[in-house]
N, C-alpha and C positions, 0 to 999 in steps of 0.2 A: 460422543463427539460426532459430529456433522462429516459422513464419510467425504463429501464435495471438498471439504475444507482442510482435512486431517493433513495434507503437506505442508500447507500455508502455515496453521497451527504449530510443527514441528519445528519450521525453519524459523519463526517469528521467537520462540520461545528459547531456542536453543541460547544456552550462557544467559538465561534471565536470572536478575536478583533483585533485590529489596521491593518496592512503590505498595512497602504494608501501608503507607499513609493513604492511596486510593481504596485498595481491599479497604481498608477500616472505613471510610467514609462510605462505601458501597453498603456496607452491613451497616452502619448507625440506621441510612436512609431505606433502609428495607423494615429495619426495626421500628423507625420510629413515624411509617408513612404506611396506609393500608395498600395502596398502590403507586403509580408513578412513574415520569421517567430522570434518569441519573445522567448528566452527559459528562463525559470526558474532554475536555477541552486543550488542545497544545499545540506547537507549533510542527513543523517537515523532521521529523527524523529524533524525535523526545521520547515515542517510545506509545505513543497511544494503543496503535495496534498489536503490539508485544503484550501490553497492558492485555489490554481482551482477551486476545489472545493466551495469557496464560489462567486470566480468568474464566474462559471457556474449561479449557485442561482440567483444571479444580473444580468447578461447580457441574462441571458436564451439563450445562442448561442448552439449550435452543439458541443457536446462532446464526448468523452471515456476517458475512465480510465483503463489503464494497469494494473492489481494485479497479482506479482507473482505467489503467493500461495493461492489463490482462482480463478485464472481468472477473464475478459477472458486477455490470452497475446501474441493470437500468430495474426498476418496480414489479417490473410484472415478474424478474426471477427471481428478484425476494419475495413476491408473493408466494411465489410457488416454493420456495424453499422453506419457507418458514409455515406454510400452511402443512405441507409436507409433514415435516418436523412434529409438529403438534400430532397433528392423525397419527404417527406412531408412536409417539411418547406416551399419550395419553390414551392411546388404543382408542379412539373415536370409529365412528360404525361409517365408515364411510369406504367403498371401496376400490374409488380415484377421487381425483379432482374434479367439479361441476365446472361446468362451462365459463361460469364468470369468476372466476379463481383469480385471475387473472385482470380482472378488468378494472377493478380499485377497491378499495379495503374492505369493504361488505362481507365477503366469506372470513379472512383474516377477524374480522369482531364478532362474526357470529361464533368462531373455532373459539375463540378466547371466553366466552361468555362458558361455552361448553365446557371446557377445560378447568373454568373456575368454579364450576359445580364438583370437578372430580380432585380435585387438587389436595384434600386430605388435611387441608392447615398446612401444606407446604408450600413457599412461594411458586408460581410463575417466573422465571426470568428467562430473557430472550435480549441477545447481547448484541450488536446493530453496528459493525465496524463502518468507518472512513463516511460519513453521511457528507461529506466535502467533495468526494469522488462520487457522487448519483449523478447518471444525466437525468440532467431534468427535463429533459424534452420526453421522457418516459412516464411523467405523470400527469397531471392537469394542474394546470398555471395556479386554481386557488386552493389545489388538495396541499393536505401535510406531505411532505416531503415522504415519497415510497409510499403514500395513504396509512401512515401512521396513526393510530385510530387518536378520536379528541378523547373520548371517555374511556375508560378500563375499568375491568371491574375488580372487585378489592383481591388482593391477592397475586395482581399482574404488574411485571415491574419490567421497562426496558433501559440498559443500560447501551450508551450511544457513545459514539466519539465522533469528533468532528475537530477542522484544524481553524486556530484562532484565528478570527478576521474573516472567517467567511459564513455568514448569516446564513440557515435554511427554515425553510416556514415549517415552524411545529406550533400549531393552537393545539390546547390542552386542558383538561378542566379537571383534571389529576394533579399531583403532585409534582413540582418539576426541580430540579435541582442543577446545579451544574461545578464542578473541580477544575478550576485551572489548574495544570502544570507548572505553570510560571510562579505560584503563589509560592513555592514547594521547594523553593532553591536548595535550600542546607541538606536536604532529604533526597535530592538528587545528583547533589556534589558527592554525599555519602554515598550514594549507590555507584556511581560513575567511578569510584574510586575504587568499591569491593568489585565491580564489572571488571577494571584492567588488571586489580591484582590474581583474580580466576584466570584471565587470559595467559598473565605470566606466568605463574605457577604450572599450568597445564601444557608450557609450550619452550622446548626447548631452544628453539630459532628465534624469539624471544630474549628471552636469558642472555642466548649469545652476543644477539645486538644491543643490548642493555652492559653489557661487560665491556664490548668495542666503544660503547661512546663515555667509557669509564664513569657511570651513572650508577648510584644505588637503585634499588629498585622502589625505594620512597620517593626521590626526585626523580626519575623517570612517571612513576603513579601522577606524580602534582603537576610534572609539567605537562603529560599529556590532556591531562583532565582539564586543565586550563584552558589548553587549545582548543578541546571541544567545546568548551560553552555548556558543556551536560547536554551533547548531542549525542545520544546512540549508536545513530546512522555513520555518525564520524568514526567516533569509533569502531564500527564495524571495518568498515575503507580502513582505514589507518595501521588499526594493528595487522591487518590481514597484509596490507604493503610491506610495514617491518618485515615480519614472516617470511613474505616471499624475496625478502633482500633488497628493497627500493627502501632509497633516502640514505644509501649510505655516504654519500655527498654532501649530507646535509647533517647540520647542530640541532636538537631539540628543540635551540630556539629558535630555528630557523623554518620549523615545520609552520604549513598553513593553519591560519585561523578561522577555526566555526566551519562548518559545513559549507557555506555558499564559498568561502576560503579556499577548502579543499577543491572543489570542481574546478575554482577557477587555476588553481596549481597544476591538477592534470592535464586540464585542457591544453595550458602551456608546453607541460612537460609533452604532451602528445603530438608538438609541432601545430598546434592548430592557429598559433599569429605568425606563423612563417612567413619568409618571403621569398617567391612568391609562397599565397595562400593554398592549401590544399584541399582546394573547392570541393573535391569528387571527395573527400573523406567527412568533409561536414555534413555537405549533403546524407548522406548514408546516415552520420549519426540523428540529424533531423529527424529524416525519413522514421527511425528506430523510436523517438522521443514521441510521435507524432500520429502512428499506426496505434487502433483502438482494439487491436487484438493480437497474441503473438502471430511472427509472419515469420516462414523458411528463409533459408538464404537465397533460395531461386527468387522468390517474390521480391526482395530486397533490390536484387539483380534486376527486376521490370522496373521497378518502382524509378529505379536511379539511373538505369540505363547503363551501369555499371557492370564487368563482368565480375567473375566469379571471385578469382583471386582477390581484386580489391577488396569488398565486401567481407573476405573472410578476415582480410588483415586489421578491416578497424571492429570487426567481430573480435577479434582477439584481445585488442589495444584495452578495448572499453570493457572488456569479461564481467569485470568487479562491478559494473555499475546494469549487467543484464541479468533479467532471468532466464535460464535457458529451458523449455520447453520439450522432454524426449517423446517422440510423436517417432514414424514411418521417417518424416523427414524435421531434425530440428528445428522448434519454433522460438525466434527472440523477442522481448519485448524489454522496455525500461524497468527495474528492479522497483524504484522509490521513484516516485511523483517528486520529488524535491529536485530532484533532476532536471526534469523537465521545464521548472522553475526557474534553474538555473540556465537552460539553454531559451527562453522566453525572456530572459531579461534584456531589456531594452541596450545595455553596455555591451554585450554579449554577440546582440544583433548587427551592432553597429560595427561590427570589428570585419565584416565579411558579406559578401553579396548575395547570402541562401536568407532566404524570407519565408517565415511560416505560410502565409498565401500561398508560395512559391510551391512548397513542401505537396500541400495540400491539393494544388493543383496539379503535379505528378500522382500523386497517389488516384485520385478521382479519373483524371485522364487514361489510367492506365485500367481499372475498375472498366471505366464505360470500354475501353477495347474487349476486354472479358467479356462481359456480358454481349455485345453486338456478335461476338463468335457464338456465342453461347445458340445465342439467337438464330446466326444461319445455320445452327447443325440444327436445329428442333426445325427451322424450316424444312431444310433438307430430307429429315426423317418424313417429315409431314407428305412432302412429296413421292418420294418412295410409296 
């Protein structure tokens, strides 16, 4: 397992069960194709990267994972990681990276070519999270997405994920398949179902709130399942609130619906259509949605112009929806891209005076002050 990756992997996989219907369709298309690539196809928060992710676990094969808003997501670190990967798997004679490693897919098909000589009658796979989250200002406008190679050679298989609705250029003269998730409903109502019944079994704070709303724990299973839509990501938020004692205000059926549902219920519940509006706390959450690497809470503090206190308190508010970063100085950033989604919708935006432009323009402004300081101490030195 890819040491870069191995927390990602951990936490993604944690409480997984069933999607044998992808595993199987992964193996027929290996079996029954000398090469190729497999993509995984679903919507924010279905479980794609869970998916890989536990298919990485099991197969131990050669991976990356794309993340937005933490990295890494631009070509040349998946070159390097996946060129990496290979030179030690397959013990290639190589002893670093050459200089165009990096520069578009040319070393990555010459490694593969290599590798299919040594391969033994056992597949190649090399598993390609979130290709929805690449910047694409990281490759050239008419390369495959990350320089994806067009040919492979027999033996070499990638399996992809990518979110429905958003097209990426891959030409290919290999085998190409692709699995929606959507296709898949009954097989993911069924899994969504064994997911909450594991939750409840394993958690007594659980139980307890399932008893207080005088629910079996069959009808508690159906109606939350319902609510999520066979979202994942819901589920994660959701049972994790039970737990911690929120909703108990609330009926079953009175919980939000589907994931875009839920954000728009926290948002609420977090005062954020008050009146008046709590400008300095949206901002901060923006600021958080909007940052292309995790950032401390001092930086949060530049960014927004906010002191200290503020910033920690919508740190707090929002916990369930960040990843926290342990560094010298903690770094935050947005958990799931579907987030961000949700704080990008047009309905969302209209409710309040912070505008992504807006956003982007603190953050940038406060960047070039950096740098200009930066600037007069190297003068400074220079002088000395």
């Amino acid at each position: 397992m890819p040491t870069q990756f191995q927390s990602l992997i951990a936490d993604k996989t944690e409480g997984f069960v069933g999607r044998e219907y992808v595993f199987d369709a992964i193996e027929a298309f290996i079996a029954n194709n000398p090469k190729g690539y497999f993509t995984i196809i679903g919507d924010p928060g279905q479980g794609k990267s869970a998916i890989l992710a536990n298919y990485v676990q099991n197969m131990d094969c050669i991976a990356h994972f794309n993340v937005l808003l933490q990295g890494p997501n631009r070509a040349d670190q998946f070159l390097e990681s996946v060129c990496r990967q290979l030179i030690e798997r397959y013990e290639l004679d190589y002893d670093s990276l050459p200089m165009n490693t990096t520069r578009d897919g040319e070393f990555l098909g010459q490694l593969l070519d290599e590798v299919a000589q040594k391969r033994d009658g056992e597949a190649v796979i090399i598993a390609v999270d979130a290709l929805d989250e690449v910047d694409t200002a990281s490759y050239r406008d008419a390369a495959n997405i990350l320089y994806l190679p067009a040919y492979l050679p027999d033996g070499v298989y990638f399996i992809l994920t990518r979110r429905r609705g958003v097209e990426v250029h891959l030409t290919s003269f290999a085998p190409m398949q692709t699995l929606n998730l959507l296709d898949f409903q009954t097989d993911s109502e069924r899994d969504v179902r064994t997911y909450i019944g594991n939750r409840v079994n394993s958690s007594a704070n659980l139980c307890q709130r399932i008893d207080v709303w005088r629910e079996t724990i069959t009808e508690f299973t159906n109606k939350i399942a319902e609510k999520s839509e066979t979202n994942f990501m819901y589920l994660r938020y959701v049972l994790l609130d039970i737990e911690s004692g929120l909703y108990q205000d609330l009926t079953l059926e009175q919980f939000p619906q589907g994931l875009q549902g839920y954000y728009e219920f926290h948002w609420r519940r977090m005062g954020m259509t008050a009146d008046p509006l709590p400008v300095e706390k949206i901002k901060i959450v923006y600021i958080l949605g909007e940052v292309r690497e995790p950032v401390s809470r001092r930086k949060i503090c530049d960014f927004s112009g906010e002191n200290e206190y503020a910033v920690q308190q919508v740190l707090n508010e929002w916990k369930q929806f960040l990843h926290e970063l342990m560094k010298e100085e903690n770094r935050y950033s947005v958990y799931h891209a579907s987030f961000r989604d949700f704080l990008h919708r047009q309905d969302i935006l209209g409710q309040h005076p912070v505008t992504i432009p807006g956003i982007h323009q603190l953050i940038a402004k406060n960047e070039l002050k950096v740098w200009h300081k930066l600037k007069g101490l190297l003068r400074s030195c220079r002088d000395e």
